[in-house]
C-alpha positions as CSV (number, residue, x, y, z in Angstrom):
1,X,0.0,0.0,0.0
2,X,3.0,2.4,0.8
3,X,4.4,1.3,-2.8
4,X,0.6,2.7,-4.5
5,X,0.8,5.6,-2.4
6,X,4.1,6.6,-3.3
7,X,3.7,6.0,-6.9
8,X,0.6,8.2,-6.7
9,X,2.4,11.0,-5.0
10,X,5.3,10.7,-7.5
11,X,3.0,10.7,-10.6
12,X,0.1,12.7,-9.1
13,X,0.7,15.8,-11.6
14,X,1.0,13.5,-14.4
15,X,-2.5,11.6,-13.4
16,X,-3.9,15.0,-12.9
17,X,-2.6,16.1,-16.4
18,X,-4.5,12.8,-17.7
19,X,-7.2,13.1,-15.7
20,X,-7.9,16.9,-17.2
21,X,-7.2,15.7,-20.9
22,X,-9.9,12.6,-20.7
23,X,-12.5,15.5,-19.4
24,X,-11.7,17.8,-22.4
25,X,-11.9,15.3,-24.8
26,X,-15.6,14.1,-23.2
27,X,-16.2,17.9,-23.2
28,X,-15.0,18.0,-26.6
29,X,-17.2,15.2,-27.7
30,X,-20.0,16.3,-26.4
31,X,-19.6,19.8,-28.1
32,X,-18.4,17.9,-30.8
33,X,-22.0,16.0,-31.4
34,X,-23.8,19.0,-30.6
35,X,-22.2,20.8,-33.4
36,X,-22.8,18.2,-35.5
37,X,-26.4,18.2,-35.4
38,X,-27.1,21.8,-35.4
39,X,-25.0,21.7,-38.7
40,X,-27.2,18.7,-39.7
41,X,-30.7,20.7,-39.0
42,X,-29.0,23.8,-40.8
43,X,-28.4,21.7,-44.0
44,X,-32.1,20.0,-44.0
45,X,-33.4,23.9,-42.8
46,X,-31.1,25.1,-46.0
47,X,-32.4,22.3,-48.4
48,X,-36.3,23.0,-47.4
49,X,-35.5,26.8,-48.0
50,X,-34.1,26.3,-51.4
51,X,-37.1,23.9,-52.3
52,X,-39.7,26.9,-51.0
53,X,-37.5,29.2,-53.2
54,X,-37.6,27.4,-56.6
55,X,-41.7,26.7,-55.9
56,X,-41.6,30.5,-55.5
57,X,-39.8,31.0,-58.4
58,X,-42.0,28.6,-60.2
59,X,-44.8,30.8,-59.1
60,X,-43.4,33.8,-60.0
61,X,-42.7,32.6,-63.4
62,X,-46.7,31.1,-63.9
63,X,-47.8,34.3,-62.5
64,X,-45.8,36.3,-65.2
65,X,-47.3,33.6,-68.1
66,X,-51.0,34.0,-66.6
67,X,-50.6,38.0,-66.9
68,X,-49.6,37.8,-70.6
69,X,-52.3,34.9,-71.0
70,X,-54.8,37.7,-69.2
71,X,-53.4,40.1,-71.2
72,X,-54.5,38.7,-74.2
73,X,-57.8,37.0,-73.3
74,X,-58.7,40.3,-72.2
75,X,-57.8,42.4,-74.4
76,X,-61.3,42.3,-76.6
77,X,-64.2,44.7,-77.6
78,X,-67.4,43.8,-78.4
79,X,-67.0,45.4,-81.3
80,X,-63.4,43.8,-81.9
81,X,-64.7,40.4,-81.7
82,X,-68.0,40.6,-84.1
83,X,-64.9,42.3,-86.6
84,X,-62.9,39.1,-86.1
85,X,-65.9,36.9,-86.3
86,X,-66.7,38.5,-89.3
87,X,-63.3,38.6,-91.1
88,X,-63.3,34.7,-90.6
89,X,-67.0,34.1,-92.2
90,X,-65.7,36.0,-94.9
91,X,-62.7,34.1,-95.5
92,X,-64.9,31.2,-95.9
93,X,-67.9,32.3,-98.0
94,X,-69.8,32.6,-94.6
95,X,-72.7,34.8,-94.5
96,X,-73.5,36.1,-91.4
97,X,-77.7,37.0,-90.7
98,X,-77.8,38.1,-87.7
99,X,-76.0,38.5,-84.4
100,X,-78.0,38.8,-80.6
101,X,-75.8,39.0,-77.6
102,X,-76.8,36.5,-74.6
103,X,-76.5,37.7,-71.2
104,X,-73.4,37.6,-69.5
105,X,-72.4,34.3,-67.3
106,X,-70.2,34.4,-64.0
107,X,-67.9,31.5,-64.2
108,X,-65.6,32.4,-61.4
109,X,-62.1,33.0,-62.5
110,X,-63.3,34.2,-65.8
111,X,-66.4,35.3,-67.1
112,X,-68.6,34.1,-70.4
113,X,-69.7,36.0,-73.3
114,X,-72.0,34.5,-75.6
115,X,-73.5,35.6,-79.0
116,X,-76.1,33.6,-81.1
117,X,-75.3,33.7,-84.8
118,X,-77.6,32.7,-88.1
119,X,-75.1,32.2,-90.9
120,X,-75.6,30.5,-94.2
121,X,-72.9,28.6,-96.2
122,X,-72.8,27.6,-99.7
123,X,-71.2,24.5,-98.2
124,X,-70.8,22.3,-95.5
125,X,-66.8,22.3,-96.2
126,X,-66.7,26.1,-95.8
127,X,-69.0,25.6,-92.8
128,X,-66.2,23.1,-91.4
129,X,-63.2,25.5,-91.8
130,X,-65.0,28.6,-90.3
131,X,-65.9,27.0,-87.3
132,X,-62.6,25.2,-87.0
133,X,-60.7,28.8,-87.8
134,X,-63.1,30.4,-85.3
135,X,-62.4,27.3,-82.4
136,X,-58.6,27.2,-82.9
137,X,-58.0,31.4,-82.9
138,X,-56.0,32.4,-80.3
139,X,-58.7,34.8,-79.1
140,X,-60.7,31.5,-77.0
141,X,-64.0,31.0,-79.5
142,X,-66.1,28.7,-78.6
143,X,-68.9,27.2,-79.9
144,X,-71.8,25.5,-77.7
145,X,-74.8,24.9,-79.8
146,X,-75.1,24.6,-83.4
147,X,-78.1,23.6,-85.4
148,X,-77.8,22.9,-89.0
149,X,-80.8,22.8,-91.7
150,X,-80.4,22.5,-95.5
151,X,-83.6,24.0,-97.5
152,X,-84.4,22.0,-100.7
153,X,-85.3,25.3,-102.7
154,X,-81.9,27.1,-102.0
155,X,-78.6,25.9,-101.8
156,X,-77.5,27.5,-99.1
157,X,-77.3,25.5,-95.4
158,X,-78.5,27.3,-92.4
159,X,-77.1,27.2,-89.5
160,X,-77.5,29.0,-86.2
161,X,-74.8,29.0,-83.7
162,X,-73.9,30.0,-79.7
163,X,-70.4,31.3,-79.8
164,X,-68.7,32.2,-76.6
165,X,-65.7,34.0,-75.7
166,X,-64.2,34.9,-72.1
167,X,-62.9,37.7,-70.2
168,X,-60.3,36.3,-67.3
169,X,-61.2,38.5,-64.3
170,X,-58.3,40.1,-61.8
């Protein structure tokens, strides 16, 4: 027991030394692992955050596509779109007989013109491309109702029509 005791007192500054570095390297650890998983939750915070951005971004960009696409749904007259309707039935041989506007219908977002036409056509061919023309403009035609009749003592077919067009609202 003397022997233990004066081998402790001999290396006592050197246990103490020992002693001191196996706290600071628990302290270490600890502070080590802490660290570690702040840095962890600050790269899954930063990845979230970049994800939010480029939705954002995403957004931003459809935002800046539906304002052009507003843009040029809306930007129609009346008058302007009985002009348009009538430049196509003229390309086509389309006579147009008369025109009555329908009331207006609240669709939510966007909201629905409609006009009744009675056209004739010399054929149905030319009665095919004007109302493809008039669906596929870029100006959103429409049509919901057609009703076709063919007189025996004429050779015209007569046709009357619901086109619609839309105004996208802010």
């Amino acid at each position: 027991m003397d022997k233990l005791i004066n081998l402790l007192s001999k290396y006592k500054n050197a246990l103490l030394n020992v002693a001191i570095i196996a706290l600071a390297l628990v302290i270490s650890k600890n502070i080590y692992q802490n660290q570690a998983k702040e840095i962890s939750t600050l790269m899954q915070l930063k990845e979230s955050a970049q994800k939010k951005n480029a939705a954002l971004e995403d957004i931003s960009q459809l935002q800046k596509k539906f304002a052009v696409f507003r843009a040029s749904i809306n930007n129609k007259d009346i008058a302007i779109v009985m002009g348009k309707i009538s430049d196509i039935a003229k390309e086509y041989g389309i006579k147009i007989l008369s025109v009555r506007p329908l009331p207006d219908k609240d669709c939510g977002t966007y909201t629905a013109y409609a006009f009744d036409l009675n056209i004739t056509s010399a054929s149905y061919h030319n009665l095919g491309k004007f109302i493809s023309k008039l669906e596929s403009s870029p100006d959103i035609y429409y049509i919901t109702n057609l009703n076709m009749a063919r007189r025996e003592k004429d050779e015209f077919i007569t046709v009357g029509m619901t086109v619609n067009t839309m105004w996208v609202k802010d």
